[in-house]
ZAMARGU-4260 file (C-alpha; in steps of 0.2 Angstrom, whole numbers, plus 5000, padded with zeros to 4 digits):
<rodrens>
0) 4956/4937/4485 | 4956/4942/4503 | 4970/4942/4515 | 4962/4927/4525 | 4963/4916/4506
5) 4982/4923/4504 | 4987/4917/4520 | 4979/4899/4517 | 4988/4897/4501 | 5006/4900/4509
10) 5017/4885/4512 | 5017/4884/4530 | 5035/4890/4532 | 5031/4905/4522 | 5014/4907/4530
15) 5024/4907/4550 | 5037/4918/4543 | 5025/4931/4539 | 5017/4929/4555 | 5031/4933/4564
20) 5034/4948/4553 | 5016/4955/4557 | 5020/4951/4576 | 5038/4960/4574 | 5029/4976/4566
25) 5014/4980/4578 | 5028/4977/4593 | 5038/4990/4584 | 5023/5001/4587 | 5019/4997/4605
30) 5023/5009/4619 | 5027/5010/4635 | 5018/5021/4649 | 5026/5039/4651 | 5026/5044/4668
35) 5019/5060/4672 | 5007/5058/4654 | 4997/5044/4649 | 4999/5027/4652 | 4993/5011/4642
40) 4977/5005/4646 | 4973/5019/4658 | 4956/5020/4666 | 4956/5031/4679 | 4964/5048/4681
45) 4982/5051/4682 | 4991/5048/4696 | 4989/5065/4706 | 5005/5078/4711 | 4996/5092/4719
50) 4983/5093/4733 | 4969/5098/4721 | 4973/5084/4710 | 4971/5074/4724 | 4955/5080/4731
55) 4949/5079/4712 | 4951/5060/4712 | 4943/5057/4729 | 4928/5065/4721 | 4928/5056/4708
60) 4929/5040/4717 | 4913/5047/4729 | 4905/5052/4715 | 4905/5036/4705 | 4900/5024/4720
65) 4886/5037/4725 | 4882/5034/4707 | 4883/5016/4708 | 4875/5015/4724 | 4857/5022/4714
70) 4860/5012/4701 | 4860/4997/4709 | 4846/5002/4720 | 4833/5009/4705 | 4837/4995/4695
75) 4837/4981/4709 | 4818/4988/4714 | 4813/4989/4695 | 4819/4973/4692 | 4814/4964/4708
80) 4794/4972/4705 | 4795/4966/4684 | 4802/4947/4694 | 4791/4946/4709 | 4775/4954/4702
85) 4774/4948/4686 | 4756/4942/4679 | 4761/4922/4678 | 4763/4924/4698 | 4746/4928/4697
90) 4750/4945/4703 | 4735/4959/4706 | 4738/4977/4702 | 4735/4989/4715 | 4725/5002/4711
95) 4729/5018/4718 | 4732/5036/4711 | 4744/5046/4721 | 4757/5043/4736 | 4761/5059/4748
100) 4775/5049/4756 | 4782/5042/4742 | 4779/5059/4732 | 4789/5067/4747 | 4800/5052/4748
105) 4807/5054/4729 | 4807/5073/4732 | 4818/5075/4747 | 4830/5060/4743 | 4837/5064/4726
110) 4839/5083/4734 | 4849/5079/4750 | 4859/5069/4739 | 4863/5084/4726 | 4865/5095/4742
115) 4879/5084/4751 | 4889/5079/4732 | 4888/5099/4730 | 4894/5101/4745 | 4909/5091/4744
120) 4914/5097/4727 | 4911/5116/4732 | 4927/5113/4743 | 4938/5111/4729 | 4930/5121/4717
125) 4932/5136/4729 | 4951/5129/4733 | 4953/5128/4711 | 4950/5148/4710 | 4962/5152/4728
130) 4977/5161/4717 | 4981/5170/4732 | 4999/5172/4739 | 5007/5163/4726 | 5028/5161/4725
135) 5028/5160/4705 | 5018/5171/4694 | 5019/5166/4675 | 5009/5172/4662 | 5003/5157/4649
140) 4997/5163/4632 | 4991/5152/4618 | 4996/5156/4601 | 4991/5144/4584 | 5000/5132/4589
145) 5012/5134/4603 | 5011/5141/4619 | 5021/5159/4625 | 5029/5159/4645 | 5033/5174/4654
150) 5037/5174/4671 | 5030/5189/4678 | 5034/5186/4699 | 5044/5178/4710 | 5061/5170/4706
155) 5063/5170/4687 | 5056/5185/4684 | 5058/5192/4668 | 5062/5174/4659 | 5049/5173/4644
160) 5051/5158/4629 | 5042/5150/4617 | 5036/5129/4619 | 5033/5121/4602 | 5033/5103/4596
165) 5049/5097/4594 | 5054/5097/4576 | 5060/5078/4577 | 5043/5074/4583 | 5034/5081/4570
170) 5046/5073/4557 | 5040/5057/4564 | 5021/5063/4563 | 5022/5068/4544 | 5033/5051/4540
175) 5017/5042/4550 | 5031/5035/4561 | 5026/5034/4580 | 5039/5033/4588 | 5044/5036/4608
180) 5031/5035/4624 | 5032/5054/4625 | 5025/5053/4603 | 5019/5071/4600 | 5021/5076/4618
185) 5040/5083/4618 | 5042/5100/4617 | 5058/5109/4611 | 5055/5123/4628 | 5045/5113/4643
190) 5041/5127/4658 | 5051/5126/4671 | 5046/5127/4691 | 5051/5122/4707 | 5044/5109/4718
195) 5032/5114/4734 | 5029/5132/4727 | 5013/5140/4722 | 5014/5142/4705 | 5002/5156/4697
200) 4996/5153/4678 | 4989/5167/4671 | 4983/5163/4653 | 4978/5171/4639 | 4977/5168/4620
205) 4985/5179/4604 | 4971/5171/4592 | 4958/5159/4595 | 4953/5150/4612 | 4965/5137/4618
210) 4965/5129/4636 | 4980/5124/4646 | 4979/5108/4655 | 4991/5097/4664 | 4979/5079/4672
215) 4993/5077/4684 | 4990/5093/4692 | 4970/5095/4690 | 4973/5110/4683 | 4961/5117/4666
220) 4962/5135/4661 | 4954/5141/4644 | 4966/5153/4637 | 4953/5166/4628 | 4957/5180/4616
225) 4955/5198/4624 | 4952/5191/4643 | 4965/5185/4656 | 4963/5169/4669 | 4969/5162/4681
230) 4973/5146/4691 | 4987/5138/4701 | 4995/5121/4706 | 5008/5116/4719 | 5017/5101/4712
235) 5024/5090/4728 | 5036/5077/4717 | 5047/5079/4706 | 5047/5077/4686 | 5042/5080/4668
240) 5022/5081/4670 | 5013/5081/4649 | 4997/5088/4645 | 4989/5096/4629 | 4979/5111/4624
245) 4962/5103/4625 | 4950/5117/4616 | 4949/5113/4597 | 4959/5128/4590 | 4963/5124/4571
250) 4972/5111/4562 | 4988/5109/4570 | 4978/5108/4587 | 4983/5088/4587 | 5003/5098/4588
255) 5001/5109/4603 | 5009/5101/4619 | 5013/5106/4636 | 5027/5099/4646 | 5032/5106/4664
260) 5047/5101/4673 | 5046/5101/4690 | 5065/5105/4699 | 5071/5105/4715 | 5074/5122/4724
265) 5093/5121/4719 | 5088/5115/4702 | 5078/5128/4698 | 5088/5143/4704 | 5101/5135/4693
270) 5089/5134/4678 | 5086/5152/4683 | 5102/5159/4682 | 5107/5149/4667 | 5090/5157/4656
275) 5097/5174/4664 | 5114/5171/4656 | 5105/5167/4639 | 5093/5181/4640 | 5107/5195/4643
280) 5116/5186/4627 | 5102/5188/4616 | 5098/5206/4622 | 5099/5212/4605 | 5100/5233/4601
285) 5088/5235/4585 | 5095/5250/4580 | 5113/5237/4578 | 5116/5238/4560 | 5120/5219/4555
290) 5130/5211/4542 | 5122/5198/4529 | 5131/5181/4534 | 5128/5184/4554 | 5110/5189/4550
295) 5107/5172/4540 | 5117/5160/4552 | 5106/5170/4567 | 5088/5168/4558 | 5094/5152/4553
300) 5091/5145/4570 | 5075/5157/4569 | 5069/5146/4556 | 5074/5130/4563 | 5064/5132/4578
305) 5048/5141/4574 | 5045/5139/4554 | 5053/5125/4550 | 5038/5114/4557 | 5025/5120/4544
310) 5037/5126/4528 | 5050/5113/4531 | 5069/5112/4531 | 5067/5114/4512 | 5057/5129/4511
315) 5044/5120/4499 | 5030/5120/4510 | 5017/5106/4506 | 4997/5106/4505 | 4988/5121/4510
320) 5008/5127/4517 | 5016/5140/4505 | 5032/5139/4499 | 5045/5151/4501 | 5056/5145/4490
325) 5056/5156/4477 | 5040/5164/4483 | 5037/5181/4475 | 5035/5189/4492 | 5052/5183/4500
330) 5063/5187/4483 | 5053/5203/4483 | 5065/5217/4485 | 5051/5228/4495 | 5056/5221/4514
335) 5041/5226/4521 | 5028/5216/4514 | 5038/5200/4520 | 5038/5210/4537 | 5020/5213/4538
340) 5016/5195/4534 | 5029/5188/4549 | 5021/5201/4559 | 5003/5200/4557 | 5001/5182/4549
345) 4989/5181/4533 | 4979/5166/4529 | 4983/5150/4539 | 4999/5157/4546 | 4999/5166/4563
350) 5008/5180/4569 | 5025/5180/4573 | 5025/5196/4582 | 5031/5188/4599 | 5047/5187/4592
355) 5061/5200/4592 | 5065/5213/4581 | 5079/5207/4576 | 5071/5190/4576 | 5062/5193/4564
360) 5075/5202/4554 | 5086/5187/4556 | 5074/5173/4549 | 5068/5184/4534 | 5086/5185/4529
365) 5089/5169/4530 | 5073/5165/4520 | 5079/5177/4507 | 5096/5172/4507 | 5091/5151/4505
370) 5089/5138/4492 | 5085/5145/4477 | 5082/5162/4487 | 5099/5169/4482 | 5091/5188/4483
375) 5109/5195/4492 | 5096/5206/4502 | 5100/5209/4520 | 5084/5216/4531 | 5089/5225/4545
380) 5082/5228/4564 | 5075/5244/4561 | 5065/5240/4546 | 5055/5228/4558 | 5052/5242/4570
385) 5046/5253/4558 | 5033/5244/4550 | 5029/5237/4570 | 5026/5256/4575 | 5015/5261/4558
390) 5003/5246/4564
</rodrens>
């Protein structure tokens, strides 16, 4: 029995009841436009905050009515010739071989309009790839699956964070709950930059090939392994602006967003000041000789918002994810063969090496120290320097 049969067979109060259920559950899902990220029903481009963004949508709009314009025209005269010269008219073939004018006609037309659309795009090509005399250098490096910040000149120099989905969205991803206009597009850090200011990206990747993009901008950079790019954007409103690495990079490629906030002057050298202050505070001396229980609370956090995404709260893991409850590698008693594996990754897990030495120390002692992990071991900055040196 189909779904249509069950319905008919429902007492009409029953059958409006469920209805209404059905109605109450796709609203449920529905969402609402996000500004600065994708919008319901969208058909043209986003609504552009940077010069080049704009200059990008007028060519798109030239582009498309130059396009129309010699579809119309080829199809009206095909169509027009199949109408009006058509046998039942009594219409007589002409019988000739060759044309020079219309030869040079179809020639020269189709080139001067190739010339004049590459003409008007060179412009903004050539403005795309002007990183010259920026206010705001940062470097953008793509790692499986998160993206690295390091602001390398200019005001904020020397801030450098990790951006990875936030942890609540991909509860909601795994529950199959899409919840929220900005669904798989929040980000635990967003970049931070100041409006009116010419804002470097130079990217980069640690592993495969991503590519940084943000519509609202115009701005598309591959991040590629080995090589360095660069572009730049000048956002002139502010805001939360989304976008999303846009090279297939593996299978969490679905869970690698980018959110920008763009502050006002004032703003932003408060939000400066502030990462300062929280930088200086984690400024952490490897050679520090740590205790267990502030180890464990510190690689706790560690864990929370790096490796809890893929391994889970409860350390079980789940598909192709390993466990490390009870793994024989965390409750192992040799440190470093967990240290080379946070380090340099191994199978589906990336490296971790970004992070600090003590870090790193931090959420191997809380992995060793958790559920039914109750090893007592305590691994210590230096350890993680060492066996970072041998490599």
């Amino acid at each position: 029995m189909n779904m249509f049969d069950k319905l008919h067979r429902l007492r009409p109060s029953r059958l409006v009841l469920t209805l209404v259920c059905a109605v109450s559950a796709h609203a449920a899902w529905a969402v609402n436009s996000l500004p600065g990220g994708p919008a319901v029903n969208q058909l043209d481009v986003h609504p552009p905050v940077t010069k080049i963004a704009e200059q990008q949508q007028w060519l798109h709009y030239v582009m498309l009515g130059i396009c129309s314009l010699i579809f119309i025209a080829v199809f009206g005269v095909m169509f027009y010739s199949i109408i009006k010269h058509r046998k039942s008219l009594g219409a007589k073939p002409a019988n000739f071989h060759e044309s020079v004018a219309v030869e040079i006609a179809w020639t020269a037309a189709p080139m001067i309009i190739v010339i004049l659309m590459a003409m008007m795009a060179t412009k903004t090509v050539v403005a795309q790839k002007d990183t010259s005399n920026p206010d705001l250098t940062i470097k953008v490096t793509g790692y499986q699956w998160k993206w690295g910040y390091d602001y390398l000149k200019g005001e904020g120099e020397g801030i450098n964070f990790l951006s990875t989905l936030d942890v609540s969205q991909r509860v909601l991803s795994d529950q199959g709950k899409p919840v929220g206009d900005d669904y798989l597009l929040k980000v635990d850090n967003a970049l931070v930059v100041p409006v009116n200011k010419k804002v470097r990206i130079i990217t980069t990747a640690n592993d495969v090939i991503h590519s940084w993009m943000i519509p609202a901008f115009g701005v598309k950079q591959d991040a590629i392994p080995g090589f360095v790019r660069d572009t730049w954007f000048r956002a002139e409103k502010e805001g939360t602006y989304y976008g999303q690495c846009v090279e297939l990079c593996g299978k969490e490629h679905a869970y690698m967003p980018i959110q920008v906030k763009v502050l006002s002057q004032p703003d932003y050298t408060k939000w400066v000041d502030e990462q300062k202050k929280l930088l200086a505070a984690k400024a952490d001396d490897p050679a520090k000789v740590w205790e267990r229980d502030p180890l464990v609370a510190r690689g706790e956090k560690v864990y929370t918002a790096n490796c809890a995404v893929c391994h889970q709260a409860s350390g079980k893991g789940g598909g192709a994810i390993k466990a490390l409850d009870a793994s024989p590698i965390v409750t192992d008693a040799d440190h470093k063969k967990q240290i080379e594996v946070v380090l340099h990754g191994r199978g589906g897990m990336p490296s971790w090496k970004q992070l600090s030495d003590t870090e790193i120390a931090a959420v191997i002692t809380y992995t060793k120290n958790s559920w039914s992990n109750k090893t007592g071991q305590t691994v210590q900055p230096s350890e993680v320097v060492a066996v970072r040196g041998a490599q």
